[in-house]
C-alpha angles and dihedrals in degrees: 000000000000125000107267086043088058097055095044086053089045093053090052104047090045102048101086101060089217115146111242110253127201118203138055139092116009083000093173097047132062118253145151141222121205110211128197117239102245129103090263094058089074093063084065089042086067111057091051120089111211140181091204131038119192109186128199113242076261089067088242117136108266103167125013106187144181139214085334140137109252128205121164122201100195091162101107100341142021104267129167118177112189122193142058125297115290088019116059139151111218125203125186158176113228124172076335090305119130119219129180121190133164116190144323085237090055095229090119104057137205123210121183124197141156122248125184074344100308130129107226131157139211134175088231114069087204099057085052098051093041085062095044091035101237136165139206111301108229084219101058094043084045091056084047092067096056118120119256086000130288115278129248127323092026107052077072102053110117113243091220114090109246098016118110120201103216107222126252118276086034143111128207121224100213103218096049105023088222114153125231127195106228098166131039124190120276112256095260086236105118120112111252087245089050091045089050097052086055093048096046092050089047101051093046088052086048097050085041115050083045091056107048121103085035129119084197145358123180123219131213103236115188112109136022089282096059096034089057089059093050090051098057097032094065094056073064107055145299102338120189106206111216125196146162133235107224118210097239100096089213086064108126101191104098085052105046087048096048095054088048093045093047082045094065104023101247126149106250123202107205108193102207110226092240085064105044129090118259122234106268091038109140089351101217130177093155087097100059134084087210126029102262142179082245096073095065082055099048087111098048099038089050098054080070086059085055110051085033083066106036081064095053089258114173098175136020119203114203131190094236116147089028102113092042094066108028104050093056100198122255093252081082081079083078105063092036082059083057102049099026113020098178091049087047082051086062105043094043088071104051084044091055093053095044095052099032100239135157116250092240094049082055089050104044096045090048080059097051110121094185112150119230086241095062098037088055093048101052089030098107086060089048114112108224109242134160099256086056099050083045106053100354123107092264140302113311111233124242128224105227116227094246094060118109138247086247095045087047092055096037077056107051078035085068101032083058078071121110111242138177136210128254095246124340103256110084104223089049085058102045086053094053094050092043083054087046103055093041092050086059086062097042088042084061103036080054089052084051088048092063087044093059097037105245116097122235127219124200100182098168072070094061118115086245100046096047099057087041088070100035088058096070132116097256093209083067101045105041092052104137096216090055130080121224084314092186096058094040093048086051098049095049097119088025099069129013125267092257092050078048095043093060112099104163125105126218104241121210102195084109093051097048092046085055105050089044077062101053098038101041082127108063087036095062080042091067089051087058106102088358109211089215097054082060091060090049101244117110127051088228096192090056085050089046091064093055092054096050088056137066129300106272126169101211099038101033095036098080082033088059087058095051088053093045092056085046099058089043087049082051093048095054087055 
C-alpha cells in the first residue's frame, strides 16, 4: 500500500478505540464478518470477538476479522481486501451500497444471512448461523447424500438454515442479498503455446509473491501439478519437498520425487506408508464450517503440518485444483463439433478408443441438443453410463437405498427447481463444476492448515490461473494421447523432460479400503446416535450393514458421505 493508503488503514483500524480480542467462533481459524453500516448493527458487533476492526467514516463496525490478511483501498471508496496474494475476499462501499465477493474459483467463499433483520456476510458459514442462531438445514445435509454428489447449483447449497452460500464469480449486496455476476469465463480461443505462456507467467507470480518475506515453504511433491510448483518455488528460496509413499507398490510417486528433488538440490521429507495415518483415522469434522471428505483424512493431511514445521516451514503449497483444470473433460468434444467440425472428427475418434464407446453412442450424443434446465430436472431418473459421464451434462445422481422417505422427497423437492448452467457450452460447464467442487476440499485442507499452524496455498485456484487455462483451445487440450499438455507445454524450461514425460497418477483405493478395515469401529461409532437419523433422513440400520462389510466403491462410497456429515453433526454438539 502506498502512503496515503497506510494512514488511512491505520485511521480506520484504529477509529473505533476497541481492544483487539482474540476467541470466538472458529477461534483457531481465520474468518470475517461484513456489517451494515446502521446503529443496530453495533448490538451484533458485540457479541463478536475480533482481531481486526475496520469502521465506516461513520465509526460503525464495517469488518470484524480474524487471523487474515488485511489490505485497505480508501482512495475513492471504501475497499478491504482480506487474504493472501492471488486469492483474495473483497468487501466494499459503492454509491452506499455494500457489496461482499470471494473468488471466481470459488475457494474463498461468501455466505449471506439475516440477523435481527440485517443482511451481514461472512466467509465462514458457521460464524453466520451462530449469530443468527441457526442450525443444520435438512435440505442441505439431504443434497449431501447424494451419489457421486448433487449437480450445480446444488453441490453449492449451505447446509445451515438461513444461511445462504452466494455463487462463484458474485458478489452479495448485504442489505438485499441479491447476487450479482462480476466475472465470466474467458472464450476458450487461445493456442495451446500462447495459453502456456499465460499459465506459466501466472503460476510463477502466484509461487512468488507467496513466498517473499520467507525464510522456507514445503512443498507436496507427488504428480505433474505439484511438481510444477516446486519447480517454480525453489528458483524462490529454501523449499522442503514432502511426499507420501502410497501402499500400491506400483506407485510411482517416491521415485518420481526423489529424482526431482535430487534434480534441483532440495531437502525432501518422505513420510513411509507404514508410518502414515489411514483415512478414517480420528475421524473429525469439529474443525469445518461444512461436512466434508477432509475430515476422514484430518490424521493423514496433518502429518504434512507436522513435518512442514519441524523443518521451519512457514507455508505449504499444494496441487490442488490441478487436475480439475487441466484435464478439461471429453464433453468439450461437443462444442468443438460445433465450432470445428473436422478437428471434433478427429478427436471423436481418439476419444472412442480411449472410453470404449460405440460410434453411434459418440454421434448421437454429439447431436443432443438437451438443455442444461431439463437434464437437471429429470436427472434424478437418469441411469449413470459411460456416454453420459463423456459428453452429458454431467453424472446423474443417484438416490442411495438408506435414504428415507422424507430425504428422498426434500430432495425431488430440490431437483422441481429451476437451474442453469454455468456457461452454455457444455465442456466450459462441466469444468467449472469440476473447479467448484475441488475448491470445496482445498477450501477445507486450507482451514486445517490454520488448525495445524502451517498455511496452505492452492495457487492453480487463483483468479489468473484459472482463466489461463480457460482460455485454451479445447481440441488441443482435451486430446486423449496427450497428458495435461498445457501444464507440460508451460513448464517446459521449469522441470526436466523426464519429470515432463510421467504421466502416471499415485491411486489410493487400496489405502482407503484399508483404513475402512482397521477403523470399522469408529466408523460404526459415528452411526451411534446418528445425527442424520434424527433428522429423519437415513435408515441407519441399513447403513450399519455396509459398514460391517467389505470396502466396496460403489456400495461404501455414498456410504463414506453419509459418515462424513455425521462426524461433522458430532463435531457441532
Amino acid at each position: 500500500m502506498g502512503r496515503r493508503v497506510r494512514r488511512a488503514a491505520r485511521a480506520l483500524i484504529l477509529a473505533s478505540g476497541q481492544p483487539v480480542r482474540e476467541t470466538g467462533w472458529a477461534a483457531r481459524t481465520s474468518w470475517f464478518v461484513a456489517l451494515p453500516d446502521v446503529e443496530a448493527a453495533g448490538v451484533i458487533a458485540a457479541r463478536i470477538e475480533a482481531e481486526h476492526e475496520i469502521c465506516y467514516p461513520s465509526g460503525r463496525p464495517f469488518v470484524l476479522a480474524r487471523g487474515a490478511e488485511v489490505a485497505i483501498d480508501a482512495r475513492d471508496r471504501l475497499r478491504v481486501v482480506l487474504g493472501e496474494a492471488g486469492s483474495v475476499h473483497v468487501l466494499e462501499v459503492v454509491d452506499g451500497h455494500v457489496r461482499v465477493r470471494g473468488t471466481a474459483s470459488g475457494l474463498r467463499r461468501v455466505f449471506h444471512a439475516r440477523v435481527n433483520g440485517l443482511g451481514i456476510a461472512s466467509d465462514r458459514a458457521d460464524v453466520l448461523a451462530g449469530l443468527a442462531g441457526a442450525g443444520p438445514d435438512p435440505l442441505g445435509i439431504a443434497l449431501r447424500l447424494l451419489s457421486p454428489e448433487a449437480p450445480w447449483p446444488l453441490a453449492w447449497h449451505s447446509v445451515w438454515s438461513g444461511v445462504a452460500a452466494v455463487p462463484p464469480g458474485h458478489w452479495v449486496d448485504l442489505a438485499s442479498g441479491r447476487f450479482d455476476r462480476w466475472w465470466t469465463p474467458p472464450e476458450p480461443e487461445l493456442a495451446l503455446a500462447d495459453a502456456a505462456v499465460a499459465l506459466r507467467e501466472a503460476l510463477a507470480d502466484a509461487v512468488r509473491i507467496r513466498q517473499q518475506g520467507k525464510a522456507k515453504v514445503a512443498c507436496d511433491l507427488s504428480g505433474l501439478d505439484s511438481s510444477s510448483l516446486f519447480g517454480l518455488a525453489v528458483r524462490g528460496g529454501p523449499v522442503v519437498a514432502l511426499t507420501h509413499q502410497a501402499d500400491d507398490p506400483m506407485d510411482e510417486d517416491v521415485a518420481a520425487a526423489q529424482y526431482l528433488a535430487e534434480h534441483f538440490g532440495a531437502e525432501h521429507d518422505v513420510l513411509a506408508a507404514e508410518q502414515a495415518p489411514l483415512p478414517f483415522d480420528g475421524v473429525d469434522g469439529s474443525l469445518f464450517d461444512e461436512p466434508t471428505w477432509v475430515s476422514a483424512y484430518r490424521s493423514r493431511i496433518g502429518t504434512a503440518s507436522a513435518r512442514a514445521a519441524k523443518y521451519g516451514a512457514e507455508l505449504r503449497f499444494a496441487g490442488h485444483g490441478g487436475d480439475e483444470l487441466l484435464m478439461p473433460p471429453p464433453v468439450w468434444l461437443a462444442d468443438v463439433a460445433r465450432r470445428h467440425p473436422l478437428r471434433a472428427a478427429r478427436l471423436a475418434r481418439r476419444v472412442q478408443a480411449k472410453y470404449r464407446l460405440t460410434a453411434g453412442a459418440v454421434a448421437g450424443l454429439l447431436a443432443d441438443r438437451t438443455t442444461y434446465a431439463d437434464w437437471f430436472a429429470t436427472s434424478l431418473e437418469r441411469k449413470q453410463s459411460t456416454e453420459m459421464h463423456v459428453l452429458g451434462w454431467g453424472v446423474p445422481p443417484q438416490l442411495p437405498h438408506w435414504l428415507t422417505g422424507h430425504a428422498v422427497e426434500l430432495v425431488r423437492g430440490a431437483f422441481a427447481e429451476a437451474a442453469e448452467p454455468l456457461a452454455e457450452a457444455r465442456g466450459m460447464h462441466a469444468t467449472l463444476e469440476f473447479v467448484h467442487t475441488g475448491a470445496l476440499a482445498a477450501r477445507h485442507v486450507a482451514q486445517l492448515g490454520e488448525v495445524d499452524g502451517v498455511p496452505v496455498a492452492s495457487p492453480f485456484f487463483d483468479d489468473r490461473v484459472l482463466e489461463a487455462c480457460l482460455a485454451v483451445r479445447p481440441d488441443e487440450a482435451i486430446d486423449p494421447r496427450r497428458y495435461k499438455p498445457l501444464l507440460v507445454q508451460a513448464m517446459a524450461d521449469v522441470l526436466p523432460p523426464r519429470a515432463l514425460a510421467r504421466a502416471s497418477k499415485s491411486d489410493i483405493s487400496m489405502t482407503v479400503s484399508k483404513g475402512w478395515s482397521e477403523h470399522r469401529r469408529g466408523l460404526l461409532a459415528l452411526l451411534e446416535d446418528s445425527g442424520t437419523a434424527q433428522l429423519g433422513l437415513i435408515d441407519v440400520d441399513a447403513v450399519r450393514r455396509i459398514c460391517r462389510g467389505p470396502y466396496d466403491v460403489d456400495t461404501c462410497g455414498p456410504v463414506r458421505r453419509l459418515l462424513e456429515v455425521e462426524a461433522w453433526l458430532k463435531g457441532l454438539r
